[in-house]
N, C-alpha and C positions, 0 to 999 in steps of 0.2 A: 586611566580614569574610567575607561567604558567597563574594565573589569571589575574595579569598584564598585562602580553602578549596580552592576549585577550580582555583586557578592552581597550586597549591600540590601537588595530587594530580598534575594534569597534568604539572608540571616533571617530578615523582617520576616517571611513566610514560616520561617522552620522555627525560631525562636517564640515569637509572637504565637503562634495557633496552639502551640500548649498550654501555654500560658492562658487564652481566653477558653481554653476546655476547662483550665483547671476552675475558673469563675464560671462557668457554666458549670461546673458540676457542683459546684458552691450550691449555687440557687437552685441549682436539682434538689440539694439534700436538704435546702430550709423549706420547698413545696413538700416535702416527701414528711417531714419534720410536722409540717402545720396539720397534710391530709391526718397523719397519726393521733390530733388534739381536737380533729372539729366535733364537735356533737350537734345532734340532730334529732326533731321529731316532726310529727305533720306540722306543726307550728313555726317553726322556723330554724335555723342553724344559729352556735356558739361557738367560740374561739377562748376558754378561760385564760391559757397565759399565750398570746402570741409572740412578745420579748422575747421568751426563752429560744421558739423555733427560729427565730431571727437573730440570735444574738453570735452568731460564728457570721453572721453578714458585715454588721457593725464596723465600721472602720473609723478611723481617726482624720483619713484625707480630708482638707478642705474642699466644701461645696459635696460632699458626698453623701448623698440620702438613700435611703430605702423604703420600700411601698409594698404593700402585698393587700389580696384581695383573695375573696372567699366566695363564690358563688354556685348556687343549684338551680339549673337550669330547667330542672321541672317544675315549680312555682317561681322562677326566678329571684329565691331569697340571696341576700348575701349579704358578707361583713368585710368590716375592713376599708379600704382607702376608696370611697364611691367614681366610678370611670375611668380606674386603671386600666388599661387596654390589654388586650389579654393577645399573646402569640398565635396567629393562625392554626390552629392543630388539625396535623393528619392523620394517620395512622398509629405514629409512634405517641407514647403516653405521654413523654415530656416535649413541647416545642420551643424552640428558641426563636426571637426577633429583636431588633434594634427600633424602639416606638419610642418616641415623644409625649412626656405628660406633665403637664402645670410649666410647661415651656422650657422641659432638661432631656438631652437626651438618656435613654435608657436600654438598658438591657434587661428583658425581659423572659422569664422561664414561666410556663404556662402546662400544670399537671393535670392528665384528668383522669378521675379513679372513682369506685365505685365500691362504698362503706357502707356503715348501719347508715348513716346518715342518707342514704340516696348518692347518686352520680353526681360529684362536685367537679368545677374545677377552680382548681388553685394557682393563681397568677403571682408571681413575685419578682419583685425588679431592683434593681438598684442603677443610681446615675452610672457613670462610664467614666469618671475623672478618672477612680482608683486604677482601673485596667490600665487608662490610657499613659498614668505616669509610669505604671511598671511596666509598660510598652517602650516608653522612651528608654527608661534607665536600659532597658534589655539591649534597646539597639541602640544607643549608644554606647554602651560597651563593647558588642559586637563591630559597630562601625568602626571605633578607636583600635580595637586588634587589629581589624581588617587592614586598619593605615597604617600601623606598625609593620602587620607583615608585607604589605604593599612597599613600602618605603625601605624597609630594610633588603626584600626583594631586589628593587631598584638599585642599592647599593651595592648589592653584592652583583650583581649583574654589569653596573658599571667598573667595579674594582676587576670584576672577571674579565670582560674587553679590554679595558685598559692593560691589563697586564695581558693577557694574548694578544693585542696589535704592538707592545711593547718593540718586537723583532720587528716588525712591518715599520714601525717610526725610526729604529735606530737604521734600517735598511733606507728609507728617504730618505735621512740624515747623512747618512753615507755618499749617497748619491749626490745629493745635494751639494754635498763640499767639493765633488770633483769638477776638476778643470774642463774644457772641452779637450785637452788633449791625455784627459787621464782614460783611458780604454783596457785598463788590467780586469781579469776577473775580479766577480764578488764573489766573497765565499758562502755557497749555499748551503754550509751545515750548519750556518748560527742563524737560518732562518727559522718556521715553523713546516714542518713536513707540505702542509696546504703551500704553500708561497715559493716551494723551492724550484718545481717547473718553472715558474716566472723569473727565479733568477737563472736557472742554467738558460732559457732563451733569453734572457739579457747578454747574458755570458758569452752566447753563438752570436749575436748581434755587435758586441763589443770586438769580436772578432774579426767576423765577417768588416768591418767600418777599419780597425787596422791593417787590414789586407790589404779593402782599398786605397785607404792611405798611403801604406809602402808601395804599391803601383801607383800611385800618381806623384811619389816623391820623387822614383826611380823613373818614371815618363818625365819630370819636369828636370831633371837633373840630365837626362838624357839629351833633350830639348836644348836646354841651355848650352849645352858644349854645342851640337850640331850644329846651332845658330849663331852664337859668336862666335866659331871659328871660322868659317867664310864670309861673315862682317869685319872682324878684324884684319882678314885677307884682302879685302876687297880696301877699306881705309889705308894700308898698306901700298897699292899698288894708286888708290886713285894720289896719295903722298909722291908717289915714285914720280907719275905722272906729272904733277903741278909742279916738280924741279925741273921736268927735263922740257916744258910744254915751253915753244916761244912764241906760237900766234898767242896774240892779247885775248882774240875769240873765243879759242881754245881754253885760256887759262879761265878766264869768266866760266866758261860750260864747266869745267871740271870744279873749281870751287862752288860753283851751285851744287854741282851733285855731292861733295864733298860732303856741304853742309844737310844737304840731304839722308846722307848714308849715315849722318852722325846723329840727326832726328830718329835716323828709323834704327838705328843702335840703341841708343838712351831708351829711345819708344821700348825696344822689346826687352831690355835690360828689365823695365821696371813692370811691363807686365807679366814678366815671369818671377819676379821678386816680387809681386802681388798674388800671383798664384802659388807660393810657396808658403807666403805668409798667412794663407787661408785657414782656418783654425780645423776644415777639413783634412786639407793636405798637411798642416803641420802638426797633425792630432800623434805621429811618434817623435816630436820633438820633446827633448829633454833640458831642462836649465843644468846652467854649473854657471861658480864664481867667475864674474866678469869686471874687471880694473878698469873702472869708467874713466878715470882719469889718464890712461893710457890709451883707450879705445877712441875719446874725444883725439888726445892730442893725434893719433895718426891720423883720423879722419881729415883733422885739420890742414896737417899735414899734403894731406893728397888732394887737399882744395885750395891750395896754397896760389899754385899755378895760376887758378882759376880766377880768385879775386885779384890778383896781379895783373891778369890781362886787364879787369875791367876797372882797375882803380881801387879798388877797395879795403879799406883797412880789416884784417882779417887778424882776431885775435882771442884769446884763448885763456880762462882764468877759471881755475878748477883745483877743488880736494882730492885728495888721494882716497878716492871711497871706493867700494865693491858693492857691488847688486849679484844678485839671482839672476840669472836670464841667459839671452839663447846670442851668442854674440852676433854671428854674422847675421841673425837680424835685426839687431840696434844699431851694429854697421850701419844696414840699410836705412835704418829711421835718421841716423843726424844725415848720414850722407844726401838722405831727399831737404832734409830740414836745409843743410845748411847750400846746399843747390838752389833751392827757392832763395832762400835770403841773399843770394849773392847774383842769382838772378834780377830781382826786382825793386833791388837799391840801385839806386844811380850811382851813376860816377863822383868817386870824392866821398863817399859813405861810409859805415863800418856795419860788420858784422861782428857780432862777440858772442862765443860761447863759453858758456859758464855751467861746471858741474859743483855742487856743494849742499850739506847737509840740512833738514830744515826740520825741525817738530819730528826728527828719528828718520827723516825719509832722504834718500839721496835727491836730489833733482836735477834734472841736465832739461840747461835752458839754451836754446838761440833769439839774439836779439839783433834788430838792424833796426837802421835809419831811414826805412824806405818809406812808400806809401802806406804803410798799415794795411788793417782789415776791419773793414767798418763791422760795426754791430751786427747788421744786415746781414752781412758773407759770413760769418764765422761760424755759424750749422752750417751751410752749407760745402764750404772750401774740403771738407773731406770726403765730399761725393767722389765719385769716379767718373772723373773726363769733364770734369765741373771745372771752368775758368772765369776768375773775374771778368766783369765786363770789364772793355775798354785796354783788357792786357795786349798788350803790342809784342810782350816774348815769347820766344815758341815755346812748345812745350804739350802735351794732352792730358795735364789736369789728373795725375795719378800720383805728384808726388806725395800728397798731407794724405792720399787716402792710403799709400802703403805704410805711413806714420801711422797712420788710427789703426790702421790693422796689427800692424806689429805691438803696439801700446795694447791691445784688448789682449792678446794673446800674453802678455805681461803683467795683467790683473790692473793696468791705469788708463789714462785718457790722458788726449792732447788737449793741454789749456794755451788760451788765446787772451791775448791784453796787450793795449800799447807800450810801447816803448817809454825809455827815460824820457820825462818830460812831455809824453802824450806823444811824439813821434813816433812813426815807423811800428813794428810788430814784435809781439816780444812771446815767444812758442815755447812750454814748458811742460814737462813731465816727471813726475813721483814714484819712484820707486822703491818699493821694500830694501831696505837692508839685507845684505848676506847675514844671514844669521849667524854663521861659525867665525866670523872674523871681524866684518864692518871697516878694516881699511887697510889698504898698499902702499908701502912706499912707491909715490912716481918710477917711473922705468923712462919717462922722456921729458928734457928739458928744452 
């Protein structure tokens, strides 16, 4: 717009100033016209046809007049329009001014020449409408191009970024759709020359971050053996122990620390299935088809034990579906899910897991009978080392957050709602379908 402005003024100067020469040279040649008709003796000055010198002045615009005057300034005779105001003159013979007369303005040409008649000078004007409208028409026509090529300008400048950030949107776009565990190169020859530094260092970045990853998979898998192998040692020997122990004293101390070494087992089991699940350290994990309805039942199966000790009806009602995903860490997600739920139901309760199809998505739910999770807790219960108040069973508050971990890294979220009939807590999750198949026959009855 600022360039407008100025184009805009400019035309007005360049356009406009020849256009007021060319009417100034008009009234140059109607004074030039009349000096050639006046006659003169010591008696006074005559004008016999003034019409004719004036008649290339004559216009047709509304409100548009013309005036001229005749005067000799050595007797001060004159003819013509009395108090026309005449152009200051200097030097040069024709003067030009913009004067006011009978309340119009005017443009005024003022000649002074030196005939039989004696030294006259010849004033002639006319209003200023006519210029003024062929002022307008001029510039606006010039304004109107100027928006034309301003505006087409504009478009072509937009159609031209547009299509050179074209590479740069479809590169966002790219990126955008990746997973946190997707770290392959981009290909920087379908960028623009300008932009491809920034991918090859995206490129060494993506690297560099799988590097780290595969050291911190190969530490945490390293970790894991080193640590449950002299825990499972140790649970072994304190087992050996409580058979052969016959003080009562004894047997009490060693089933405390029993149940000790089985806190501080469970404890590191799941902080290292929390650090595994991290979408940092799991950024080279890969999905393949996973038979939820098989993966549920062994789970089941291996908590079987569990709800037995404590009473609980443990049961199991599931489609033969497949998902995309990373198994041994959906393992871990029912196994924390269905630990909690069998945890914090009382005795005489049920647990029921349920895998089955809904609006195209697999879902695999756990439901029990227990206390619930008030409205209140249910952000909060996937923090890390977050315990309900008032919970009485052991535990450090990591199992629902290696659930949320593993569900993020699987494109879903853990949903939370009560049970049948408003009882108890009912933990649910949606997952894609396998695309190449969407179902298994069962493998466990």
């Amino acid at each position: 717009m600022v360039l407008l402005a100025i184009g805009v003024v400019l035309d007005y100067r360049n356009g406009v100033a020849p256009l007021n020469l060319a009417y100034d040279h008009a009234l140059a040649n109607a004074a030039h016209a009349l000096a050639s008709s006046v006659q003169g003796n010591a008696h006074g000055i005559a004008l016999p046809e003034p019409g004719r010198a004036l008649a290339k002045l004559e216009a047709s615009a509304a409100g548009y007049s013309s005036y001229y005057r005749v005067r000799r300034p050595a007797d001060g005779a004159e003819i013509g329009d009395a108090g026309l105001p005449e152009a200051p003159g200097g030097h040069e013979r024709v003067a030009y001014a913009d004067l006011e007369y009978l309340g119009q303005a005017l443009r005024v040409a003022s000649y002074r020449v030196d005939g039989p008649a004696g030294r006259l000078v010849i004033t002639v004007a006319e209003s200023k409408h006519q210029r003024i409208g062929a002022s307008w028409r001029i510039v606006g026509s010039l304004v109107l191009t100027d928006i034309l090529q301003l505006g087409a300008t504009v478009l072509l400048v937009l159609f031209g970024v547009r299509q050179g950030l074209r590479p740069l949107r479809q590169l966002r776009d790219e990126i955008a759709r990746r997973s946190p565990s997707a770290l392959g190169p981009l290909d920087p020859w379908s960028t623009p020359e300008e932009v491809r530094p920034i991918v090859e260092e995206l490129n060494r970045l993506f690297a560099t971050v799988r590097d780290s990853a595969a050291a911190q998979q190969r530490f945490l898998a390293d970790a894991a053996h080193q640590i449950r192998t002299p825990l499972a040692g140790l649970r072994s020997r304190l087992d050996l122990l409580l058979r052969n122990a016959g003080d009562d004293t004894l047997r009490e101390d060693l089933e405390a620390l029993q149940l000790s070494v089985g806190r501080l087992t469970r404890t590191t089991h799941q902080l290292l299935a929390l650090a595994r699940a991290d979408p940092t350290a799991g950024a080279l994990l890969t999905g393949a088809p996973v038979a939820l309805f098989t993966l549920s039942a062994e789970v089941v199966e291996g908590e079987l034990d569990h709800a037995v000790s404590r009473g609980i009806d443990l049961g199991l009602e599931a489609e033969p579906l497949i998902i995309d995903g990373i198994a041994w860490l959906l393992r871990e997600l029912l196994v924390n899910l269905l630990d909690n739920a069998i945890r914090y139901t009382p005795e005489g309760g049920r647990v029921t897991v349920r895998c089955f199809s809904r609006d195209g998505m697999a879902v695999l739910e756990v439901e029990d009978s227990g206390p619930g999770i008030s409205l209140a807790e249910r952000d909060r219960v996937c923090e890390r080392f977050y315990r309900l108040p008032g919970t009485k069973e052991s535990g450090c508050g990591l199992g629902l957050a290696i659930v949320a971990e593993v569900a993020r890294i699987h494109g879903t979220r853990l949903m939370i709602a009560e049970g049948e009939g408003g009882a108890g807590a009912r933990l649910s999750l949606a997952f894609a379908m396998e695309t190449s198949g969407g179902k298994l026959a069962p493998s466990f009855s």
